[in-house]
N, CA and C atoms as a LAMMPS dump frame, in Angstrom:
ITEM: TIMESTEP
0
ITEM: NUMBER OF ATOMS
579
ITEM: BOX BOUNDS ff ff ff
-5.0000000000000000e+02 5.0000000000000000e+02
-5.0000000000000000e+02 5.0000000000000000e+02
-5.0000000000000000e+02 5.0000000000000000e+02
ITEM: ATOMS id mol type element x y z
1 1 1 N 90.605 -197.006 209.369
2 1 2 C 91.905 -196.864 208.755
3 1 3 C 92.474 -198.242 208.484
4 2 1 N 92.853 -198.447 207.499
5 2 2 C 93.776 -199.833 207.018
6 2 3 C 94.974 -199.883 207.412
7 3 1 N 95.753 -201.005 206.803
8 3 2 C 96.809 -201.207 207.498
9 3 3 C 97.796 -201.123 205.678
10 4 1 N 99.047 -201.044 206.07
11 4 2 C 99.805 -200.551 205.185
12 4 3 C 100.822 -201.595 205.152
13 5 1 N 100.694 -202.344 203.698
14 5 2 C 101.867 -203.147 203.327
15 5 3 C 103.232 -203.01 203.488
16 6 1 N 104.394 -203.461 204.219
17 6 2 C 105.599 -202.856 204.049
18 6 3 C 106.194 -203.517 203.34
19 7 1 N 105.923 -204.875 202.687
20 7 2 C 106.885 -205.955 202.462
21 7 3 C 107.324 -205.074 200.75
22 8 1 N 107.509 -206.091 200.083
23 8 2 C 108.36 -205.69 199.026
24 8 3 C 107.208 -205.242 197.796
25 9 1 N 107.567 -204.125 197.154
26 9 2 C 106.46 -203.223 196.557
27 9 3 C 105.541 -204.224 195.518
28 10 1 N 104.96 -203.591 194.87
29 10 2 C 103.681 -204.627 194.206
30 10 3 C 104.576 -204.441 192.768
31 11 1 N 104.656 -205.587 191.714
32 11 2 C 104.861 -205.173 190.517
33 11 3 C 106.414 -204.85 190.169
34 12 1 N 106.996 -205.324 190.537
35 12 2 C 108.554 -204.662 190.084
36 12 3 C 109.107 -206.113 189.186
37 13 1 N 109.112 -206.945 189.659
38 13 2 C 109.12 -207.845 188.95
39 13 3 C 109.599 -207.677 187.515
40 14 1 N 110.837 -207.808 186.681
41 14 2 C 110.904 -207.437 185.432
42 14 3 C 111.31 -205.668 185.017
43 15 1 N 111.186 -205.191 186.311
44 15 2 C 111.513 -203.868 186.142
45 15 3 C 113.39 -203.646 186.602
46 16 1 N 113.863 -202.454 186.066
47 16 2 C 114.875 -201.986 186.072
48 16 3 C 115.357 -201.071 187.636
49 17 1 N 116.079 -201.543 188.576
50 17 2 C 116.039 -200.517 189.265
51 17 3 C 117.048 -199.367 189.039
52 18 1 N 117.945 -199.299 187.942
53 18 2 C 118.668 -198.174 187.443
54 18 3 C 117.496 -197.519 185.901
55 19 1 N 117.771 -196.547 186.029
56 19 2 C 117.164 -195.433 184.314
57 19 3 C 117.817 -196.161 183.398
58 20 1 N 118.898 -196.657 182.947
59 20 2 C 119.511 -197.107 181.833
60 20 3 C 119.69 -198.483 181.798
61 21 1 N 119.448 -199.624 181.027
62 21 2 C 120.207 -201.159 180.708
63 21 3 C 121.669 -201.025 181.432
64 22 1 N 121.919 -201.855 181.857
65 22 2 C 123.082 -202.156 181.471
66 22 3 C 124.046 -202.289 180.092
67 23 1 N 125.158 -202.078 179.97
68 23 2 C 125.973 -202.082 179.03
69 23 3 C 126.788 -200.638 178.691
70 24 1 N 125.745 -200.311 177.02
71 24 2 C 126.532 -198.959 176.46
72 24 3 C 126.771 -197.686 177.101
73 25 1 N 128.072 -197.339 176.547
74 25 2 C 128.344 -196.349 177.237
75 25 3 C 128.618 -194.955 176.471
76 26 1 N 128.174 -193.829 176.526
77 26 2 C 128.184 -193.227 175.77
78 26 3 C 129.636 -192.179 175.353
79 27 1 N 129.882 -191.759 174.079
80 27 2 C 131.02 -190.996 173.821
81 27 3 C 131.581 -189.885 175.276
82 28 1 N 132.673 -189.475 174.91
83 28 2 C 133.108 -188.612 175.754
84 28 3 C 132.418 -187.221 175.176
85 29 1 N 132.095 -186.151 175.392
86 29 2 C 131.904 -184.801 175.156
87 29 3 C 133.109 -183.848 174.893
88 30 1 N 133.158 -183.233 173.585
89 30 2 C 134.307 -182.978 173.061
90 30 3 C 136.07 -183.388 173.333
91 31 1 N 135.773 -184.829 172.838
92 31 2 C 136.521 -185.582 173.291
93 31 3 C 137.9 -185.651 171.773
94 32 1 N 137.466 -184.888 170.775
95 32 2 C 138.241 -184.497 169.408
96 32 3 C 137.706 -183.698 169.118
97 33 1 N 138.818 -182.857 168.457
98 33 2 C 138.424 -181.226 167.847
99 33 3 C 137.316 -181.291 167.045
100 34 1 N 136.5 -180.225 166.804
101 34 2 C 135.797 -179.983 165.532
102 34 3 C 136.575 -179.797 163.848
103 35 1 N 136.346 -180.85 162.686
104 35 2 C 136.428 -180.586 161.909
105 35 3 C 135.412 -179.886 160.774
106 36 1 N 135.885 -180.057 159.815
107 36 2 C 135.019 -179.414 158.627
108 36 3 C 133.814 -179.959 158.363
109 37 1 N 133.766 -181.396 158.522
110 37 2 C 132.911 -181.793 158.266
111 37 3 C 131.661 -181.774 159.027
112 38 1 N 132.403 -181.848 160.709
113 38 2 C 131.633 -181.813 161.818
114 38 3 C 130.801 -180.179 161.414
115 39 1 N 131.417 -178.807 161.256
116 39 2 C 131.038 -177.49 161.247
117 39 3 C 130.066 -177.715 160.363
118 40 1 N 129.668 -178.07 158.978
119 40 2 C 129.223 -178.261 157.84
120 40 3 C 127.684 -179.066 158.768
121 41 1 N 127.921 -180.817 159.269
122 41 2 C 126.815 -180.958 160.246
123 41 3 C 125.852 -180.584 160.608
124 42 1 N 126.765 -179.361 161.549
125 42 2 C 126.146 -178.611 162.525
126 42 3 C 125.366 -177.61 162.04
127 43 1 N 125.86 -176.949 160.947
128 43 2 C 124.745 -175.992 160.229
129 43 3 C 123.739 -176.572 159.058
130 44 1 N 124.003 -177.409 159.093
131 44 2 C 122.669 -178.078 158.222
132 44 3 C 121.995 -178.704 159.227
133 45 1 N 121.755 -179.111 160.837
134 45 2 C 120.738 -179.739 161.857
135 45 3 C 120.279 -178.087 161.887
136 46 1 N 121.018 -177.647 161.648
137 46 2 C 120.432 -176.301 162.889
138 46 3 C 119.153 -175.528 161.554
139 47 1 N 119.368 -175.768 160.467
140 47 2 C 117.97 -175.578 159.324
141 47 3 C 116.905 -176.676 159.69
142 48 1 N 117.097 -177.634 160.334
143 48 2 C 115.843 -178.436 160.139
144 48 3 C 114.718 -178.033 161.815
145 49 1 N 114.894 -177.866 162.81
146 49 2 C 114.269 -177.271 163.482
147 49 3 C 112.917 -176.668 163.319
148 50 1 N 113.256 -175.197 162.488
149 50 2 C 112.227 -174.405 161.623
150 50 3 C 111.271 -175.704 160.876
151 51 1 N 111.871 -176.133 160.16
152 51 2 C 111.261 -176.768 159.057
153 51 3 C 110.375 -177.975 159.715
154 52 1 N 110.961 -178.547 160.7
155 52 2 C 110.06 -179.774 161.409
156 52 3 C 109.259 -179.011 161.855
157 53 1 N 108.806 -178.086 162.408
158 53 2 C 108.137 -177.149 163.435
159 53 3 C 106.8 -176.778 162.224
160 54 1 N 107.465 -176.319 161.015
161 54 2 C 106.205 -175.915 160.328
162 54 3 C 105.396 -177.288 159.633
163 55 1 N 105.842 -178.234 159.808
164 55 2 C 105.538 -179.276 159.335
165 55 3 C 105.033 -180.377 160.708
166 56 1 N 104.898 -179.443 161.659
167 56 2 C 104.325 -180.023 162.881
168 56 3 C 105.049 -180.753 163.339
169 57 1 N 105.939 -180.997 163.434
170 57 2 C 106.951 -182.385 163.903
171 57 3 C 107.733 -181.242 165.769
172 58 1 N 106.69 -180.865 166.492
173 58 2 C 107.038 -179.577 166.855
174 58 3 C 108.283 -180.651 168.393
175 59 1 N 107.741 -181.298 168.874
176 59 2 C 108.942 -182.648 169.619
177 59 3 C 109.734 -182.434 169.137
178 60 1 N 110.242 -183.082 167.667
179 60 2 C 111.314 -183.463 167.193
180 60 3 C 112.28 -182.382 167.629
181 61 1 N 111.625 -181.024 166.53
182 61 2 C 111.963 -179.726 166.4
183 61 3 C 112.867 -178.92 167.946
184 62 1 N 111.971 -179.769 168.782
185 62 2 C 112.282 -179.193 170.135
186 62 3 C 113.623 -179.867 170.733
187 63 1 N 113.519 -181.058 170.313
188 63 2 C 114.74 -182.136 171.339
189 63 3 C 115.929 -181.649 170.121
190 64 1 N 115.684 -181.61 168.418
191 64 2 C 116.923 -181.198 168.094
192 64 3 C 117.986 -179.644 168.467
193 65 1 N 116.379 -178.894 168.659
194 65 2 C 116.948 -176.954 168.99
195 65 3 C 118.145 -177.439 170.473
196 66 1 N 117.375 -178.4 171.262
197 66 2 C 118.052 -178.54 172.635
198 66 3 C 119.119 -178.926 172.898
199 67 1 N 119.457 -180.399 171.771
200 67 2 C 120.837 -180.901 171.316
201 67 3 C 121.794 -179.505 170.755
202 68 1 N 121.377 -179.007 169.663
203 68 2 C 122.246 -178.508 169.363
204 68 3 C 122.728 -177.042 170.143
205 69 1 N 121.802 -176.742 171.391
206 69 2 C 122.494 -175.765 172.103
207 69 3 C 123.554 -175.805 172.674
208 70 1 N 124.236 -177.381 173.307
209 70 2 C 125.276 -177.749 173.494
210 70 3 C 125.404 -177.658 175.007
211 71 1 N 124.114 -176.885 176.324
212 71 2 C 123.921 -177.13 177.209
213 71 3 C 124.213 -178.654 178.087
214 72 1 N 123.288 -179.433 177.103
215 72 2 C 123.553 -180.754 178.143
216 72 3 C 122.386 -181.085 179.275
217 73 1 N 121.706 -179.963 179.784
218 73 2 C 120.694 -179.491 180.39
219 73 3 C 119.376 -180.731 180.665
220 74 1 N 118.983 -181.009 181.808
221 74 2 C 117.978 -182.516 181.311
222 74 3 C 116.678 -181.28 180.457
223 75 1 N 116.153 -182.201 179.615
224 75 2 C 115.17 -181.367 178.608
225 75 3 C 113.475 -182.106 179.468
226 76 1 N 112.976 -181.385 179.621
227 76 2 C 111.333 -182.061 180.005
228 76 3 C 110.616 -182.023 179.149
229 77 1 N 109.531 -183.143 178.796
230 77 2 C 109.043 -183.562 178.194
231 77 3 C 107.135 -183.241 178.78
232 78 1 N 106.331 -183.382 178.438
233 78 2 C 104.715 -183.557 178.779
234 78 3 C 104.042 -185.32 179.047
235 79 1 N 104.779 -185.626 179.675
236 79 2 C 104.651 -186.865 180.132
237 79 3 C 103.112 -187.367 180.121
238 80 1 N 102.013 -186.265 180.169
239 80 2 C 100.864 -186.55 180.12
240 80 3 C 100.146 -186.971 178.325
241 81 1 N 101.286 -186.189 177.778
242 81 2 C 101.122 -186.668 176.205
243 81 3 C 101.751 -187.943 176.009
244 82 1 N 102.443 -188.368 176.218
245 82 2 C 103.253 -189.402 175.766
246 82 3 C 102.693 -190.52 176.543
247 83 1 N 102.062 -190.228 177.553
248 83 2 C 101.291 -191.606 178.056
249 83 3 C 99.981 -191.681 177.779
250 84 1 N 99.266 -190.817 177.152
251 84 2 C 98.584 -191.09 176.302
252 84 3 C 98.169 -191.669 174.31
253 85 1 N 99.833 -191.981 174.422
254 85 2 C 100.141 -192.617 173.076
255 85 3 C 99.686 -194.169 173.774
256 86 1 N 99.138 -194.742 172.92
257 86 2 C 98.299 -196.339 172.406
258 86 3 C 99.531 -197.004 172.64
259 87 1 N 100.683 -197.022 172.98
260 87 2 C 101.794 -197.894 173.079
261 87 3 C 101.991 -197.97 174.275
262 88 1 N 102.054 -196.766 174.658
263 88 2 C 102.715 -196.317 176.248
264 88 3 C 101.246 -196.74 177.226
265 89 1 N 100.437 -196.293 176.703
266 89 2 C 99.067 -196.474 177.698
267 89 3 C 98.955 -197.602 178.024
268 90 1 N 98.942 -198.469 176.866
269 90 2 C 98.774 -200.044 177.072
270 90 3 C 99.879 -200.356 178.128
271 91 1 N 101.298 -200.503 178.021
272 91 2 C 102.003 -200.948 178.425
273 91 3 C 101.854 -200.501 180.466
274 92 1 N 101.113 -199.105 180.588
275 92 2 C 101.416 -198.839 181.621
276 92 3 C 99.984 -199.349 182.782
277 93 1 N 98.88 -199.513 181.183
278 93 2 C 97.873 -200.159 182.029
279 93 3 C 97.759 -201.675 182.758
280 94 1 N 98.56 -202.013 181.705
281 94 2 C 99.483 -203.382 182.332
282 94 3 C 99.636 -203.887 183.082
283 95 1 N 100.81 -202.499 183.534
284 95 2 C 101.485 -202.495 185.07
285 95 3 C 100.246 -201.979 185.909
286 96 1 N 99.425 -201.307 185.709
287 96 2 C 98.624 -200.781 186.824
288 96 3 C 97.219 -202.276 186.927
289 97 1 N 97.094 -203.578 185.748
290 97 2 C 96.459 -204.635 186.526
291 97 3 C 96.64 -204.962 187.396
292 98 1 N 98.553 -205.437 187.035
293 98 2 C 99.138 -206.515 187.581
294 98 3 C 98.912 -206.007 189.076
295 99 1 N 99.286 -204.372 188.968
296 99 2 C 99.566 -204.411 190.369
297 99 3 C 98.059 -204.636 191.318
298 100 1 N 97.005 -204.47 190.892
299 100 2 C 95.935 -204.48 191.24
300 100 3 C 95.364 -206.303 191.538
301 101 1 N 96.001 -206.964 190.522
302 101 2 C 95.771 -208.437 190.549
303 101 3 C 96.775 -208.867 191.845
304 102 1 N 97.931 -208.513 192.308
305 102 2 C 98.927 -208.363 193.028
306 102 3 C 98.079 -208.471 194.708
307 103 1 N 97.666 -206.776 194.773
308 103 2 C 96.908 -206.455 195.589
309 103 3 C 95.947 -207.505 196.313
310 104 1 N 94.784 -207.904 195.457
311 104 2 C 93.82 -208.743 195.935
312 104 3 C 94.129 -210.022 196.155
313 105 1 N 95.384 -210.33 195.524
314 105 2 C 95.978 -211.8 195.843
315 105 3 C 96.579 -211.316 197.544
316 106 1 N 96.922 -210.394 197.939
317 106 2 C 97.763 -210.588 199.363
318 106 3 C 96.934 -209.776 200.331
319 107 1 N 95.361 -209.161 199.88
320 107 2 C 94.382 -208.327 200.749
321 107 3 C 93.858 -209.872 201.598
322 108 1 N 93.603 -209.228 202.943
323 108 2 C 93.16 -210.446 203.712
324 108 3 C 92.142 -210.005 204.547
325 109 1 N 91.05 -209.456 203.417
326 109 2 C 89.638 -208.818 204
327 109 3 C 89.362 -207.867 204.514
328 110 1 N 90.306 -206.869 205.012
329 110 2 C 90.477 -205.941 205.685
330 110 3 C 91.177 -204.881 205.067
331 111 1 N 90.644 -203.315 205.173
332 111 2 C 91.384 -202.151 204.268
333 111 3 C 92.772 -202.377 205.03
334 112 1 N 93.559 -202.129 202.905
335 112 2 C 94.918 -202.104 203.199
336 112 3 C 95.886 -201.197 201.669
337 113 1 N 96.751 -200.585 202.11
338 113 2 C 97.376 -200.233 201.036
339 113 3 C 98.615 -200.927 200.889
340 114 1 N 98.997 -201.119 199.979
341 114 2 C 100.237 -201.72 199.016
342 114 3 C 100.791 -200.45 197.814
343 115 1 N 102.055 -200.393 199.146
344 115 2 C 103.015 -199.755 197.832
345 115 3 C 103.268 -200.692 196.26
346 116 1 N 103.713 -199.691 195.423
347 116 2 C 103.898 -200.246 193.635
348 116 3 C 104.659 -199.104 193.348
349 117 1 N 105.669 -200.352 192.227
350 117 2 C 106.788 -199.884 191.748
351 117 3 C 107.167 -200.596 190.638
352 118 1 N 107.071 -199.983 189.245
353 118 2 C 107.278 -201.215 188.091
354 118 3 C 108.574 -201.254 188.191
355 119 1 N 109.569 -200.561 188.599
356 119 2 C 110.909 -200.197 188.184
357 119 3 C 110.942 -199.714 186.817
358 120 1 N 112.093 -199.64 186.384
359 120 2 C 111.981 -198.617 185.005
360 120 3 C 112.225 -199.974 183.926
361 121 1 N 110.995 -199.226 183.012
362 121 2 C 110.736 -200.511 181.718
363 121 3 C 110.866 -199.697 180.634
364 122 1 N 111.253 -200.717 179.549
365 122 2 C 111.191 -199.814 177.962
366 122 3 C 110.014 -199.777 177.357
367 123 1 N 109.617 -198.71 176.235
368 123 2 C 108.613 -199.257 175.384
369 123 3 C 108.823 -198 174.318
370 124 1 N 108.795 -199.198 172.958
371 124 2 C 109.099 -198.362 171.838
372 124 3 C 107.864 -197.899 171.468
373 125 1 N 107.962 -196.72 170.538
374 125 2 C 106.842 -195.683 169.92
375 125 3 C 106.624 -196.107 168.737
376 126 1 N 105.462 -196.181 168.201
377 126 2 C 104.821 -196.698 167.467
378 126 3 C 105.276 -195.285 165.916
379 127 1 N 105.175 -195.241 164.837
380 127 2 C 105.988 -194.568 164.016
381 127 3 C 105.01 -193.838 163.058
382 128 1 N 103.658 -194.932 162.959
383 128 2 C 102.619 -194.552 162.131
384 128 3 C 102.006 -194.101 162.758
385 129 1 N 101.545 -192.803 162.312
386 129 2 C 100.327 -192.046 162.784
387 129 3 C 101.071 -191.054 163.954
388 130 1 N 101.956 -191.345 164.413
389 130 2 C 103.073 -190.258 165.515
390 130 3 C 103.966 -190.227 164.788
391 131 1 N 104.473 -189.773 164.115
392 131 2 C 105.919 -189.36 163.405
393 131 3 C 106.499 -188.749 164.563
394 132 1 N 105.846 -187.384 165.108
395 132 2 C 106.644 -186.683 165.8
396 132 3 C 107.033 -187.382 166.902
397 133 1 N 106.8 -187.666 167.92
398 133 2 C 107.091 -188.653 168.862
399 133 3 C 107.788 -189.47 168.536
400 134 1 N 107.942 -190.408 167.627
401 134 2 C 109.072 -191.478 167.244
402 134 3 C 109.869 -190.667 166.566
403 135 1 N 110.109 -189.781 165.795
404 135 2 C 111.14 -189.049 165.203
405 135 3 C 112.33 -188.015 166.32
406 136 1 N 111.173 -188.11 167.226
407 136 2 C 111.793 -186.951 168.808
408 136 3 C 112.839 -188.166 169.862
409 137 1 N 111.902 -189.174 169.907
410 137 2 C 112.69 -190.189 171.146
411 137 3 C 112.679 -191.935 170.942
412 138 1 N 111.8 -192.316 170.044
413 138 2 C 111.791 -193.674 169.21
414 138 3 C 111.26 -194.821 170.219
415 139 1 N 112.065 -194.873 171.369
416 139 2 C 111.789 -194.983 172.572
417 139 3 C 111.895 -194.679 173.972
418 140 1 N 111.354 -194.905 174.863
419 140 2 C 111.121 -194.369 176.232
420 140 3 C 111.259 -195.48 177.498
421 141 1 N 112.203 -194.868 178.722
422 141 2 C 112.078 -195.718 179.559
423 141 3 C 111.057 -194.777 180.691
424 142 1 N 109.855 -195.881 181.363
425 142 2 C 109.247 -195.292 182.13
426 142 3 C 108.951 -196.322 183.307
427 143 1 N 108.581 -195.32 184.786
428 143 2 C 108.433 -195.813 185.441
429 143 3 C 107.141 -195.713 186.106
430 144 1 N 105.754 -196.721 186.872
431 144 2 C 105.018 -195.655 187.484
432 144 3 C 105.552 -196.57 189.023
433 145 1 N 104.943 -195.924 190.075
434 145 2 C 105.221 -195.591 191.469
435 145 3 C 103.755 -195.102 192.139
436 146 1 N 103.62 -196.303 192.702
437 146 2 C 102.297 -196.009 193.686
438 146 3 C 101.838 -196.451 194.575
439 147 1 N 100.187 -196.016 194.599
440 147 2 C 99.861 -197.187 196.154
441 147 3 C 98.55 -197.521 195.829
442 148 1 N 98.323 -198.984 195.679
443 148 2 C 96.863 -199.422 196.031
444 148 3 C 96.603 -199.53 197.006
445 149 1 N 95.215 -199.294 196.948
446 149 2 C 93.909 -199.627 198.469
447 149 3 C 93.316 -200.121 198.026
448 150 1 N 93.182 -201.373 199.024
449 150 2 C 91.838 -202.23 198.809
450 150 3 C 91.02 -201.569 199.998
451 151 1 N 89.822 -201.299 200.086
452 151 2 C 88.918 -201.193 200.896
453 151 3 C 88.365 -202.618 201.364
454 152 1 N 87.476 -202.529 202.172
455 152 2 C 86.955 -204.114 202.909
456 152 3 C 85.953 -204.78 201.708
457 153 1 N 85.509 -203.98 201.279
458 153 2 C 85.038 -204.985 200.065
459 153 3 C 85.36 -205.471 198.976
460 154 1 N 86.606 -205.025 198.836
461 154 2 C 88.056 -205.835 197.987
462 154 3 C 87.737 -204.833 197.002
463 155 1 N 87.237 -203.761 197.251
464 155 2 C 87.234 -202.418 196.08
465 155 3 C 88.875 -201.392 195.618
466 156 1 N 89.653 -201.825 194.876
467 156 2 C 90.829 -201.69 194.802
468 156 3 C 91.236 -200.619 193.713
469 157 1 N 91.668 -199.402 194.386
470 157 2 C 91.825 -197.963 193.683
471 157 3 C 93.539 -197.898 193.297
472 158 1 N 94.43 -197.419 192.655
473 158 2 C 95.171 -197.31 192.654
474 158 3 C 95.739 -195.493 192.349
475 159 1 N 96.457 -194.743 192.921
476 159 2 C 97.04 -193.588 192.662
477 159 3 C 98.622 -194.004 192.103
478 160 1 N 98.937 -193.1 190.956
479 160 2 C 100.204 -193.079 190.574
480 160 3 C 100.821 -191.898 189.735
481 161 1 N 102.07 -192.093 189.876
482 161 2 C 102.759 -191.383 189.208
483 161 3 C 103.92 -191.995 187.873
484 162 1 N 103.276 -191.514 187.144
485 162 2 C 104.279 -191.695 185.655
486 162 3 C 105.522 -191.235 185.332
487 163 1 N 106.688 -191.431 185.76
488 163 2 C 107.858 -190.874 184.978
489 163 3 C 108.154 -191.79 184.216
490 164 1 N 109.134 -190.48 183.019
491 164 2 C 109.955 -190.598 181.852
492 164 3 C 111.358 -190.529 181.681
493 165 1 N 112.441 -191.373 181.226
494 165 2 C 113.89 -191.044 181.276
495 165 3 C 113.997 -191.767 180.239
496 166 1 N 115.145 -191.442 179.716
497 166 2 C 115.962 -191.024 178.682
498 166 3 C 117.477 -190.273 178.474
499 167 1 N 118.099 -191.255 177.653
500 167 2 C 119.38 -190.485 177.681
501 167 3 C 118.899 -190.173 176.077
502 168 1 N 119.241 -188.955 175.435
503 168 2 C 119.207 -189.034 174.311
504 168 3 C 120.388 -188.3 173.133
505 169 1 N 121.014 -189.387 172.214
506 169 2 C 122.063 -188.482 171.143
507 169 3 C 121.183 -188.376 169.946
508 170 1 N 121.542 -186.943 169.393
509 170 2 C 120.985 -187.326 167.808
510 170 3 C 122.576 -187.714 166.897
511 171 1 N 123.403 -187.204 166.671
512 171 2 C 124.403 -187.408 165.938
513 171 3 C 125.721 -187.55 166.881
514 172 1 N 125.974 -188.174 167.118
515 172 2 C 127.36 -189.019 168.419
516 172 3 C 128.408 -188.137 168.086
517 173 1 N 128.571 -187.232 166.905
518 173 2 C 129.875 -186.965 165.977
519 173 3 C 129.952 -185.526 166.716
520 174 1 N 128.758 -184.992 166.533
521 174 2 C 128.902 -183.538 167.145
522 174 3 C 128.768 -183.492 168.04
523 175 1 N 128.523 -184.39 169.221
524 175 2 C 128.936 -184.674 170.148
525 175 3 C 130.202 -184.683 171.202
526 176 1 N 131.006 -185.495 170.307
527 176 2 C 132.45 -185.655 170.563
528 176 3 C 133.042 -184.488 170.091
529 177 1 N 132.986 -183.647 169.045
530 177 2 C 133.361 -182.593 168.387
531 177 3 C 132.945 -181.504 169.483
532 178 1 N 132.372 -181.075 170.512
533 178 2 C 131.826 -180.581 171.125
534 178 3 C 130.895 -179.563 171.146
535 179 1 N 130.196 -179.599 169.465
536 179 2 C 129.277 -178.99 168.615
537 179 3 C 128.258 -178.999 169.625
538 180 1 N 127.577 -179.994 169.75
539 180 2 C 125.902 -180.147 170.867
540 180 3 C 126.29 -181.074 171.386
541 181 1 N 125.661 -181.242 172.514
542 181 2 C 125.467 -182.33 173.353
543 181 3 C 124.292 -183.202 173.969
544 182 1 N 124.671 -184.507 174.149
545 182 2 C 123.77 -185.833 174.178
546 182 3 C 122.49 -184.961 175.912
547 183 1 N 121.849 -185.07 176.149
548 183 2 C 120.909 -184.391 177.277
549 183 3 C 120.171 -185.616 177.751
550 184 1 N 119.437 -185.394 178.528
551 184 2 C 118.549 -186.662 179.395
552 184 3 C 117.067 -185.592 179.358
553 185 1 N 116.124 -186.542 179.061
554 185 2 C 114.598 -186.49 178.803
555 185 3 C 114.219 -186.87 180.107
556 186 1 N 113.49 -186.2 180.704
557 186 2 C 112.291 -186.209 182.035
558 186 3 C 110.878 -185.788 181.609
559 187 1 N 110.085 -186.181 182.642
560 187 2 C 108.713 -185.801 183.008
561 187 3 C 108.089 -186.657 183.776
562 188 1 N 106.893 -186.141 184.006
563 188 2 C 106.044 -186.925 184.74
564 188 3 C 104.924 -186.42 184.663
565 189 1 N 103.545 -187.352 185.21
566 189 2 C 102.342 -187.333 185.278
567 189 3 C 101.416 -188.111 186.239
568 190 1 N 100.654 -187.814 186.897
569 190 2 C 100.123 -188.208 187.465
570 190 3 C 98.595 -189.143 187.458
571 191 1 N 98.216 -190.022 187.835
572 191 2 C 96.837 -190.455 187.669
573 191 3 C 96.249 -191.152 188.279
574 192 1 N 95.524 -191.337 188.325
575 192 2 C 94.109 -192.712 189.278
576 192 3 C 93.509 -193.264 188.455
577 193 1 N 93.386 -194.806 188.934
578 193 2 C 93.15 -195.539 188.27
579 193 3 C 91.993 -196.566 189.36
């Protein structure tokens, strides 16, 4: 049995320990009446749904049906798809070197695990060739969370978990109007590496 790192996790470095940047803040929720224009809006988003859906855009289709229910509700996502987009993969294989380069820099010959934690990072979606995905969330904050083992022969495995967050508005107006409302994007996934 190895011995288990307690000191400070592998990889956070550059990471976020809140879901959101600092700064913006988002509208109030029917914070002014609905006007005409807002009603008018609202029934022309609520035709495009169908239409993204038959045109495969079936994400988009999904995060707008969800906005405009006006729930608020966090919406989940397939986190196992979206980290398999060429943007997201890269970025998360990254984090799963470093933490591995991390590892063997502080292994001292002997099996050991090291907690990892990127904290939460951005990474935008690539537009060509995914419409739906960049048309659904554009970008994504994600986090992974894990543990390497080095074994005694400096053989270094890593287990993790992938989450996704997101605050997301499509139109701020019907928002405030209290037409639909802004929701938060989750998921997760798991993997070895």
């Amino acid at each position: 049995m190895g011995k288990t790192d307690l000191s400070r996790p592998l990889g956070r470095t550059g990471g976020r320990a809140d879901t959101e940047p600092p700064g913006g803040t988002a509208a109030r929720f029917a914070d002014r009446p609905a006007g005409p224009y807002d009603l008018m809006t609202r029934a022309v988003c609520r035709t495009l749904p169908p239409l993204w859906a038959a045109l495969g855009l079936r994400q988009t289709a999904a995060t707008l049906r969800h906005y405009l229910r006006g729930t608020g509700t966090p919406y989940r996502v397939d986190a196992a798809l979206l980290l398999a987009l060429p943007e997201v993969r890269s970025a998360a294989e990254e984090q799963l070197a470093r933490w591995r380069a991390e590892a063997l820099a502080r292994w001292r010959g002997a099996p050991a695990a090291y907690p990892a934690d990127s904290g939460w990072r951005a990474v935008s979606l690539a537009r060509r060739g995914r419409c739906d995905w960049w048309f659904a969330l554009r970008a994504v904050d994600f986090r992974l969370t894990g543990t390497v083992r080095v074994s005694s022969d400096g053989d270094a495995v890593i287990d993790y978990r992938f989450a996704v967050n997101k605050c997301w508005a499509f139109f701020g107006r019907l928002h405030e109007a209290g037409l639909a409302r802004d929701f938060l994007i989750t998921g997760e996934a798991f993997g070895h590496a």
